[in-house]
C-alpha positions in Angstrom: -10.2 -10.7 -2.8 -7.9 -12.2 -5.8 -5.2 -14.1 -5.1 -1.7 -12.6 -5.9 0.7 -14.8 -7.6 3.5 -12.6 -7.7 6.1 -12.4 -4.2 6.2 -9.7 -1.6 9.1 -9.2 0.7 8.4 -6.8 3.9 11.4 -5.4 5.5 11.8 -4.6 9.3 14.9 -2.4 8.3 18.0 -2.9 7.0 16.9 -2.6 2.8 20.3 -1.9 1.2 22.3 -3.9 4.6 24.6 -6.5 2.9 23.2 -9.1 5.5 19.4 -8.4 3.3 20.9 -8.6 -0.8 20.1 -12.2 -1.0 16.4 -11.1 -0.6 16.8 -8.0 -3.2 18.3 -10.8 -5.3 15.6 -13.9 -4.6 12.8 -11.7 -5.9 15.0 -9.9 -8.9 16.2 -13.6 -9.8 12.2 -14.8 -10.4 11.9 -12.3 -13.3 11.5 -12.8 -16.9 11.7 -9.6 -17.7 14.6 -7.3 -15.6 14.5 -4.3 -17.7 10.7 -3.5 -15.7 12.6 -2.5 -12.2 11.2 0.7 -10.3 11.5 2.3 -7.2 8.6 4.9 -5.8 10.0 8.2 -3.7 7.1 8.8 -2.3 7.6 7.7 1.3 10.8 10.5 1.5 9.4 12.6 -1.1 8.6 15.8 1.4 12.9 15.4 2.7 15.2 18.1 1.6 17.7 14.9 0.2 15.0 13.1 -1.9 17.3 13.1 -4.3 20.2 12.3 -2.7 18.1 9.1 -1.3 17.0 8.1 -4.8 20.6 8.2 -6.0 21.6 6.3 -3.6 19.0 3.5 -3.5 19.8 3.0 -7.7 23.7 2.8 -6.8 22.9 0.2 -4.3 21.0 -1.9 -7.2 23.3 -1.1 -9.8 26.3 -2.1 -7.5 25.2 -4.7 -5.3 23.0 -6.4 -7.9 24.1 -5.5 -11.5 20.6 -4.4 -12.0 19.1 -0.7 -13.7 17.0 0.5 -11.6 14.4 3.0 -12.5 12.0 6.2 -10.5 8.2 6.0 -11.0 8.1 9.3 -8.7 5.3 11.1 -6.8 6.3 13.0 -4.0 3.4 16.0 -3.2 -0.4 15.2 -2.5 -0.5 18.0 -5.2 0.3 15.9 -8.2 -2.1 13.9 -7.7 -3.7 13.1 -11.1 -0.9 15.6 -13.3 0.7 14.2 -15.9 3.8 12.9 -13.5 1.2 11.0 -12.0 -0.2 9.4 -14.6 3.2 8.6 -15.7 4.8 7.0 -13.1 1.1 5.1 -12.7 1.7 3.8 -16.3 5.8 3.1 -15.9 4.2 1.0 -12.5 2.0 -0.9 -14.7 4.6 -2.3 -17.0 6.2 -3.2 -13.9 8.4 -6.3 -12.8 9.8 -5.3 -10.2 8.4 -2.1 -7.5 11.2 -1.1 -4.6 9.9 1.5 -1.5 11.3 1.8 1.2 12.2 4.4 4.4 10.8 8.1 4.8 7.3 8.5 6.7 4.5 5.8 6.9 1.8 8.7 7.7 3.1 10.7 4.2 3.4 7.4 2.1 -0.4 6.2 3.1 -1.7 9.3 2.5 -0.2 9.9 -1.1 -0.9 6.2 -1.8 -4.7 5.3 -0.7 -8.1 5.5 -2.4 -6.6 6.3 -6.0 -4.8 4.3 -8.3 -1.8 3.8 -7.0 -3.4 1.7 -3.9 -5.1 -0.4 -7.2 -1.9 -0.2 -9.4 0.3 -1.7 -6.8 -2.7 -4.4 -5.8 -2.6 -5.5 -9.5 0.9 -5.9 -9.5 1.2 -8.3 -7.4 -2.2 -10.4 -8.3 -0.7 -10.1 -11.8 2.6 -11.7 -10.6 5.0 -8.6 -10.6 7.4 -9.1 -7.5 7.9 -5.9 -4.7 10.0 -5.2 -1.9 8.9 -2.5 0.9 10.9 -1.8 3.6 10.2 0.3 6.4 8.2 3.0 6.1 6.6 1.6 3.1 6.0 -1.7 5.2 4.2 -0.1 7.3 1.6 0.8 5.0 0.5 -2.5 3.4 -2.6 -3.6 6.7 -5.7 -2.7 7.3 -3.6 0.2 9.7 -0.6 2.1 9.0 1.3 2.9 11.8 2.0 7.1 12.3 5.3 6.9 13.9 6.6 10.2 13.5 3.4 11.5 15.3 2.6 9.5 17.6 6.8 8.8 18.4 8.6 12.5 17.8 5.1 14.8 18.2 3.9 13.7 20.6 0.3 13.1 19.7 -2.4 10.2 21.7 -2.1 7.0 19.6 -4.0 7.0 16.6 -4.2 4.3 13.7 -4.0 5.9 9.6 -5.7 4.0 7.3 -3.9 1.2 5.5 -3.5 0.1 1.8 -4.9 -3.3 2.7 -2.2 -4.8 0.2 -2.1 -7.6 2.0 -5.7 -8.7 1.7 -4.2 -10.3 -1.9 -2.6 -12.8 0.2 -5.3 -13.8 2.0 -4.1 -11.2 5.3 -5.9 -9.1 7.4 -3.4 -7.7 9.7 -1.2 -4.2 10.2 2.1 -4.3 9.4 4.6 -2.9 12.3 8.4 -2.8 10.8 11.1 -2.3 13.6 9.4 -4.6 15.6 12.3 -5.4 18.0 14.2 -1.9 18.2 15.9 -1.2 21.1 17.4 2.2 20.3 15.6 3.9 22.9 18.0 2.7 25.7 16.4 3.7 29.2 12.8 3.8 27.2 10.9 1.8 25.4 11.4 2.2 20.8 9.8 -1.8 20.2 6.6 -1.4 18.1 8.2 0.5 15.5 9.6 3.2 18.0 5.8 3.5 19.8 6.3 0.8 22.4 4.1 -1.8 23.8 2.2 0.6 26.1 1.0 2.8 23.4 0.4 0.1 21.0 -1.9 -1.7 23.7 -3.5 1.8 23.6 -4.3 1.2 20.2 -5.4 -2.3 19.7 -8.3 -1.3 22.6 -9.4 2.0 20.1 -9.4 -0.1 17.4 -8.0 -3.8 16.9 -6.5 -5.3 14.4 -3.6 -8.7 14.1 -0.3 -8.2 14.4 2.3 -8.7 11.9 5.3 -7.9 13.4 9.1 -7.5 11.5 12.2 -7.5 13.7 15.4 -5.2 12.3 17.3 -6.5 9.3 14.8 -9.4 9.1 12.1 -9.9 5.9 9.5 -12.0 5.5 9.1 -13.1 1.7 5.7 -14.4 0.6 5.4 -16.4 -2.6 1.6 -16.3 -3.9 2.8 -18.9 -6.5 3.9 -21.2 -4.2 1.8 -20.5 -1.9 4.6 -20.6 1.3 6.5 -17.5 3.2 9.7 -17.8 5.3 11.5 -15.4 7.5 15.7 -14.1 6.1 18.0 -12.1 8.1 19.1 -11.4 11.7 15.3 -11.9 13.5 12.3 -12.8 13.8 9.0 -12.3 12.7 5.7 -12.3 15.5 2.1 -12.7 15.2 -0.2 -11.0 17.7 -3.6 -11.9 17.4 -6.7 -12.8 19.7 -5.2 -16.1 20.7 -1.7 -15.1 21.9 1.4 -14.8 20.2 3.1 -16.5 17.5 6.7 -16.3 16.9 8.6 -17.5 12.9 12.4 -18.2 13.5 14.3 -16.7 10.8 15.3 -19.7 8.4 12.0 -21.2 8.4 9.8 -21.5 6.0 6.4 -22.7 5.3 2.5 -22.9 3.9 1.1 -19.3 3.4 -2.2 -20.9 4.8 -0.5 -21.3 8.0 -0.2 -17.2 8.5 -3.7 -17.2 6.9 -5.0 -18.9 9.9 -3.1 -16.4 12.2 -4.0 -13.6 10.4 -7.7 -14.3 9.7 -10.3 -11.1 9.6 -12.9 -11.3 12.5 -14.8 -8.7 10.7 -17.1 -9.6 7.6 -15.5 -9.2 4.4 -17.1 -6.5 2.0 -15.7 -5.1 -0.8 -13.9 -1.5 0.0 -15.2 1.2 -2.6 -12.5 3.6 -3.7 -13.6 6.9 -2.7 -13.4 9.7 -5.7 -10.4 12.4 -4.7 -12.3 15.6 -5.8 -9.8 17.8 -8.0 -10.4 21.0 -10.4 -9.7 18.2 -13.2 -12.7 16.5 -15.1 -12.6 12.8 -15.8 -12.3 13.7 -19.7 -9.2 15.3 -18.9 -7.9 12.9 -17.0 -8.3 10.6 -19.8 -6.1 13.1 -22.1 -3.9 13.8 -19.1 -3.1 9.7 -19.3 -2.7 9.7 -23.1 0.2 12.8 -23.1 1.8 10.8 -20.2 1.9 7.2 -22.2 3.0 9.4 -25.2 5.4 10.5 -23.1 6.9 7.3 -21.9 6.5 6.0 -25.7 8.6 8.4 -26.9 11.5 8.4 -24.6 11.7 4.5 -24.9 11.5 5.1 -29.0 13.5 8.1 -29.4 16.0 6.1 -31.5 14.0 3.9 -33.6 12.8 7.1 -36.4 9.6 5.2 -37.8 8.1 4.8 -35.1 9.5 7.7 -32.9 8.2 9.9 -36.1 5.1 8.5 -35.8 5.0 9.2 -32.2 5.5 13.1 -32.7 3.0 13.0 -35.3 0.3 12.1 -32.7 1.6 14.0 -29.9 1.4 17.3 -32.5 -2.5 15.9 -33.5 -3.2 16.2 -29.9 -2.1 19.7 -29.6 -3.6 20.7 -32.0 -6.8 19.1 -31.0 -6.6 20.7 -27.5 -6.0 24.4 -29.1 -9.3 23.6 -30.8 -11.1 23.0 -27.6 -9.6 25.7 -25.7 -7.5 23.7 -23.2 -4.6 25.6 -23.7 -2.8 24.5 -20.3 -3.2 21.2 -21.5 -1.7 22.0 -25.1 1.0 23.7 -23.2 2.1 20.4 -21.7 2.2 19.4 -25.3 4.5 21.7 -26.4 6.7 21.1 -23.3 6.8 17.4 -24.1 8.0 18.0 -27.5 10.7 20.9 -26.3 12.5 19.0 -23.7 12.6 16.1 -26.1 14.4 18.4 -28.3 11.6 19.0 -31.0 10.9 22.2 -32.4 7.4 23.1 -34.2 6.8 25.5 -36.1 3.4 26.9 -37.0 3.0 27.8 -41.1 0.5 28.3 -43.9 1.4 24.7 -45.0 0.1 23.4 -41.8 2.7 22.7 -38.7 6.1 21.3 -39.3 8.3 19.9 -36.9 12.4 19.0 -36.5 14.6 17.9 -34.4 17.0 20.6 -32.8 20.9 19.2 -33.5 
């Protein structure tokens, strides 16, 4: 385990309430550098009104906290290791800031784990970038994520998913359960992130694991530089573990090593190996798949600066043709594409291939 030194709030609910900006703006306010801010779709990526969500989360930043916020998305399982992927992977990298937020725990987990974007978004944080996950995305930081939808509006016998473990940077082996306190059910019980305490039981006798529990409209912020956590908002945030129950007040603060103790691993620590997802792509490709996605993002950041952007087009053009030449002509394609849509056009000739920009 490495310790993270950057901060991580988890959100019960409530990520664009007005009673929850002051911890949008407590993590945005650490930065040095605001002009890194992302948010990942990926938790509401398989909803009709992605987009419609996405626009609306970048208002929210752009009017509640004067802030540009950017999309590193990845919505289908099937884009896994594309070019968009490797993209948004890269834009995550340069990071200072990573939003996610409400959709499906189940979808999110799955998209997420055993490739690099669990790793990407682990190094963030141990490399002192800042994130906020609300929600959904809370849900999938444990050992556990939590299938709500499943388990809640199918139907189906309790069942844990397998977790991101993001947590274990802290120091925390736990599962994260957001909407800890709801009540909306009325005459039945929606606590445990809509489950309820019966069917959660259920699942800490399959297959235990601590607690960490988030009440609505209530975040708990960890600093890994200053080594402390405290609880904002309208609730609370509980501990379940072997010993009992453990209950933070919202307004207090203290020692991270004090949740370290409640949320300690009774298991032996050993080092999780990533599994290999198998795909149709090779690992050399992947490797040229990365370098057209950083070109890419190079050239839409450089677009105006002509030495450079020049040079850019240059290389992206030697790496068509160098894909031509080995017959990866789907690859090339993507090329060409990248060079259309940022209004280039090439032109094959005797003198070798010329390029300009379409006015």
């Amino acid at each position: 385990m490495k310790n993270a030194s950057g901060s991580l709030a988890i959100l019960g609910s409530g990520e664009t309430s007005p009673n929850l900006i002051s911890v949008h703006r407590e993590l945005l306010t650490e930065l040095d550098d605001s002009s890194g801010i992302f948010m990942i779709d990926s938790p509401f990526g398989f909803q009709e009104n992605a987009d419609q969500l996405v626009e609306k989360i970048i208002d929210f930043y752009k009017v509640s906290l004067n802030v540009e916020m950017k999309l590193a998305s990845y919505r289908k399982i099937e884009e896994l290791n594309t070019k968009s992927f490797f993209k948004s992977i890269q834009l995550l990298e340069n990071a200072s800031f990573i939003f996610a937020g409400p959709g499906s725990p189940s979808y999110a987990s799955k998209l997420w784990r055993d490739n690099e974007f669990e790793q990407t978004l682990k190094k963030h944080l141990i490399n002192g970038g800042n994130s906020l996950f609300a929600s959904a995305a809370a849900s999938t930081l444990g050992e556990h994520t939590l299938p709500v939808y499943e388990i809640y509006k199918v139907g189906q016998d309790p069942y844990w998913e397998k977790g991101l473990n993001i947590l274990d940077v802290y120091g925390l082996s736990c599962t994260v359960v957001p909407h800890f306190n709801n009540a909306e059910g009325g005459n039945h019980d929606t606590s445990f992130s809509y489950v309820g305490e019966n069917r959660m039981k259920t699942l800490l006798d399959k297959s235990y694991s601590n607690i960490l529990g988030i009440d609505e409209h209530t975040a708990l912020i960890i600093s890994g530089k200053n080594k402390t956590f405290k609880v904002v908002g309208l609730g609370n945030v509980t501990i379940l573990n072997k010993d009992g129950t453990h209950i933070f007040e919202n307004d207090s603060e203290e020692r991270l090593d004090t949740l370290q103790k409640l949320l300690i691993s009774d298991k032996k620590s050993s080092a999780k190996k990533i599994e290999s997802i198998e795909t149709e792509i090779n690992s050399a490709d992947n490797s040229t798949i990365k370098e057209i996605a950083n070109l890419e993002i190079q050239i839409e950041s450089n677009k105006k600066n002509n030495e450079r952007f020049e040079m850019l087009v240059e290389n992206l053009i030697l790496l068509r043709s160098k894909l031509r030449n080995e017959k990866k002509y789907e690859l090339s394609d993507e090329v060409r594409d990248i060079l259309k849509s940022s209004g280039l056009q090439i032109e094959d000739s005797e003198q070798g291939i010329q390029w300009k920009v379409i006015e």
